[in-house]
C-alpha positions as CSV (number, residue, x, y, z in Angstrom):
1,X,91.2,90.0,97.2
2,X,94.1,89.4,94.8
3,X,97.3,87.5,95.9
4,X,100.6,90.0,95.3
5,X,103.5,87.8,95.0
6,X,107.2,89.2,95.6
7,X,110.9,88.3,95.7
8,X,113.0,89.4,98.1
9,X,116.5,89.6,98.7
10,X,117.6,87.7,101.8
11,X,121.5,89.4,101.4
12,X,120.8,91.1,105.4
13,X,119.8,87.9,107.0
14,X,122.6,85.5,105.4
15,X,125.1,88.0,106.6
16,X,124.0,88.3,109.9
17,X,123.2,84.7,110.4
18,X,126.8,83.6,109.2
19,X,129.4,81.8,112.4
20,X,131.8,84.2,110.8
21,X,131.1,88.0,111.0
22,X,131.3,89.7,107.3
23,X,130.7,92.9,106.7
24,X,129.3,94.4,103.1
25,X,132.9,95.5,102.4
26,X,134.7,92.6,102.8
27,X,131.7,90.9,100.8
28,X,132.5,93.8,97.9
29,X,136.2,92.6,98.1
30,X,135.6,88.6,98.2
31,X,132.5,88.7,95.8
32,X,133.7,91.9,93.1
33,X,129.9,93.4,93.5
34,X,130.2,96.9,94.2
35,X,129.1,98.4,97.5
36,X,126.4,100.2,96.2
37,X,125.4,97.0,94.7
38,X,125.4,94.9,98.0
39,X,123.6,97.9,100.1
40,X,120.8,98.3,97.8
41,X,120.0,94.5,98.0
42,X,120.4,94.0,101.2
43,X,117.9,97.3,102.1
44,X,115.8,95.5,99.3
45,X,115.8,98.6,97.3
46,X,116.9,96.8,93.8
47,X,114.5,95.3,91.6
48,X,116.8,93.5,89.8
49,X,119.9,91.8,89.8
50,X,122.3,89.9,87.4
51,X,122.6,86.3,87.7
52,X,126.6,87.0,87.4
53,X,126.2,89.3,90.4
54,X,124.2,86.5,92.7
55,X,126.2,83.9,91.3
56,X,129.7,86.3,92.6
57,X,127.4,86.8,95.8
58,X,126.4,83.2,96.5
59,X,130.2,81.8,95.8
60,X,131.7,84.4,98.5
61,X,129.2,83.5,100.6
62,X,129.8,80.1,100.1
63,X,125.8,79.4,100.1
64,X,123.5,78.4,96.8
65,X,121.9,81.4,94.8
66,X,119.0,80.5,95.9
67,X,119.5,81.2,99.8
68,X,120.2,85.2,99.3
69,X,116.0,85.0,98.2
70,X,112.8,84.5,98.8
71,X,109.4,84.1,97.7
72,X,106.6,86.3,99.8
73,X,103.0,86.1,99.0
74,X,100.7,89.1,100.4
75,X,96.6,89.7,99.9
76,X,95.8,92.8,98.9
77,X,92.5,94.2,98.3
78,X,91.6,95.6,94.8
């Protein structure tokens, strides 16, 4: 078995988890990242992002880069 390691966007969860409701659209307006941009990482369906985009992200969120990922480790068989 081989170990597949991924990074995941945590974008859903740090919304939801937040004291104060905010929605992806008033994250779009605070942050500048487009809508499309915020839906597709917080459905997990981006592979990449730009460290100007999580560093907009994390500053409207008021949380570090860091906390909108995460590191998951599967096994997988070959």
């Amino acid at each position: 078995m081989e170990t597949a390691v991924t990074v995941r966007f945590r974008l859903a969860e740090v919304l939801a988890g937040r004291n104060e409701s905010m929605s992806q659209s008033e994250l779009s307006r605070r942050s500048g990242v487009s809508m499309t941009t915020i839906n597709a990482m917080a459905l997990n369906k981006t592979k990449q992002v730009s460290l100007a985009t999580l560093d907009a992200l994390s500053a409207a969120l008021g949380v570090a880069p860091g906390e909108l990922l995460v590191r998951e480790s599967t096994r997988r068989k070959r």
